[in-house]
C-alpha positions as a Markdown table, in Angstrom:
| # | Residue | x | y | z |
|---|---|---|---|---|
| 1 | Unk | -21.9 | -2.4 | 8.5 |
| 2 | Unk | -20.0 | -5.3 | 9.6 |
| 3 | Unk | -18.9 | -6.1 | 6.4 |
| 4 | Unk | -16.9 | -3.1 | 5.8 |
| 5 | Unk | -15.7 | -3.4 | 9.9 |
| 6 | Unk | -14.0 | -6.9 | 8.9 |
| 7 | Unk | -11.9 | -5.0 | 6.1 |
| 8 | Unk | -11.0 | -2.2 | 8.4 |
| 9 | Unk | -7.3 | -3.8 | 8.3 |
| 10 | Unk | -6.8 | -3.4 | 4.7 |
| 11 | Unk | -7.8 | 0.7 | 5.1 |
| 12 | Unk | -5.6 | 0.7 | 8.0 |
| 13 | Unk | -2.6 | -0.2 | 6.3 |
| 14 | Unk | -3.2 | 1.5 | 2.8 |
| 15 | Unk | -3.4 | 4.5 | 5.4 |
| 16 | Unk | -0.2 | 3.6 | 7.2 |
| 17 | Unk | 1.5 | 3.0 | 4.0 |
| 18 | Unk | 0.6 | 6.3 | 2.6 |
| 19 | Unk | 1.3 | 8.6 | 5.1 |
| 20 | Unk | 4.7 | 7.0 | 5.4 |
| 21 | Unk | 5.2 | 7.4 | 1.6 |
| 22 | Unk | 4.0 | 10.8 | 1.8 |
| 23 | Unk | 6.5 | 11.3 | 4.6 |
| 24 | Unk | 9.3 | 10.2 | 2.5 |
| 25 | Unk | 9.0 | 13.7 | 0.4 |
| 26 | Unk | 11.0 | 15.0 | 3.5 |
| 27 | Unk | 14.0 | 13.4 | 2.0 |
| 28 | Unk | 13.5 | 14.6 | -1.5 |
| 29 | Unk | 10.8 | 16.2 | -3.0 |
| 30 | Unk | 11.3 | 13.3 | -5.9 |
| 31 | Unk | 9.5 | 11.3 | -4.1 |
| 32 | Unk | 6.3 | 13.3 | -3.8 |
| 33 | Unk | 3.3 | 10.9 | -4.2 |
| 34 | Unk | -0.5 | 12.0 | -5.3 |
| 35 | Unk | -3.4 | 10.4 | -3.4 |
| 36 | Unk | -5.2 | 9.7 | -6.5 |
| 37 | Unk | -2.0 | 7.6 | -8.0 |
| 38 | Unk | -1.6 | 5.9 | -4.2 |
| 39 | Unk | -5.9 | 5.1 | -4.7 |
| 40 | Unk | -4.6 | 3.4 | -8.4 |
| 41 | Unk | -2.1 | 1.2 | -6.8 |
| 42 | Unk | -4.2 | 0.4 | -3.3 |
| 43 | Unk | -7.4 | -0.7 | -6.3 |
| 44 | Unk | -5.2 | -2.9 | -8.1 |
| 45 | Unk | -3.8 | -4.7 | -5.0 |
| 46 | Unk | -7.3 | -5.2 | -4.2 |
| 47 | Unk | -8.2 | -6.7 | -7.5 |
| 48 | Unk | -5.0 | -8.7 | -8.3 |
| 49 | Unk | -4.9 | -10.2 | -4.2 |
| 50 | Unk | -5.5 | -14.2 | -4.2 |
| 51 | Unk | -9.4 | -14.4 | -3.9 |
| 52 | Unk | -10.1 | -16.4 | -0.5 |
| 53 | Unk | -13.5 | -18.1 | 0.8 |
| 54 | Unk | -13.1 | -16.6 | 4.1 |
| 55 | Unk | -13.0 | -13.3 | 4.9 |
| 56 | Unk | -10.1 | -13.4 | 6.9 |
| 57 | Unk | -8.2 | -15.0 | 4.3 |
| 58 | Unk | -8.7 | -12.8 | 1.8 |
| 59 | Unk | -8.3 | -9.7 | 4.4 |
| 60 | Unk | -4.7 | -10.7 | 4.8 |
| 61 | Unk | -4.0 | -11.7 | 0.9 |
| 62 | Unk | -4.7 | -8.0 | 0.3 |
| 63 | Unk | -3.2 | -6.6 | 3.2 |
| 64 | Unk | 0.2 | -8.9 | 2.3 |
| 65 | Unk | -0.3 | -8.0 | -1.9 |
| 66 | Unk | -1.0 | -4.3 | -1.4 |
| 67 | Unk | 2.1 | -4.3 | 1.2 |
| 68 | Unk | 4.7 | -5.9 | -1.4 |
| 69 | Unk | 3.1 | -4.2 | -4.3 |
| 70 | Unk | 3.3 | -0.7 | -3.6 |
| 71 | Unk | 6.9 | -1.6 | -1.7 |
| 72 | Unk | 7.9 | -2.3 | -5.1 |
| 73 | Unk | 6.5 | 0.1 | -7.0 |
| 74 | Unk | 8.0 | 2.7 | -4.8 |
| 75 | Unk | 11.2 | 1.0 | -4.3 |
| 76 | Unk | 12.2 | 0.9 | -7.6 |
| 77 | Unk | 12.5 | 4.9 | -8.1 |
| 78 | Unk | 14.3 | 5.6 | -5.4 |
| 79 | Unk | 18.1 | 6.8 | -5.6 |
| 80 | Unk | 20.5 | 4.0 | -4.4 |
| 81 | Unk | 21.5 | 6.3 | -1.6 |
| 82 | Unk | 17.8 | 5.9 | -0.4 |
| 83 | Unk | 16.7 | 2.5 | -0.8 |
| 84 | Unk | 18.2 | 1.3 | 2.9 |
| 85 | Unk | 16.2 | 4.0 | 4.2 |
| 86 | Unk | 12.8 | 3.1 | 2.7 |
């Protein structure tokens, strides 16, 4: 429907985001992160994004809020030696 095609930006960079994360395995399998705990943090980006009138707005509140969100949450277990890297 063209509701969900407006908010096809906020899947395309929970999908971008993920993959990269999951990517990030390949320098230590530490950092090995389940879909279903990336689908907890993507939710709660969602719900905790600055509520907007227009669509558009709102589109980018989550697409900026999930972005610095889950940067933080994976920053902040990564070795020192890796954090330049992510």
């Amino acid at each position: 429907t063209e509701a969900c095609e407006e908010y096809r930006p906020v899947a395309h960079r929970a999908t971008l985001m993920y993959f990269l994360i999951a990517e990030f395995a390949t320098c230590d399998v530490m950092y090995q992160t389940s879909l279903g705990q990336f689908n907890q943090l993507y939710e709660l980006a969602i719900d905790n994004a600055d509520k907007a009138a227009m669509p558009a707005k709102r589109i980018a509140n989550i697409i900026e809020h999930m972005t610095y969100s889950i940067y933080l949450y994976i920053q902040r277990g990564l070795f020192e030696r890796h954090k330049l890297t992510f």
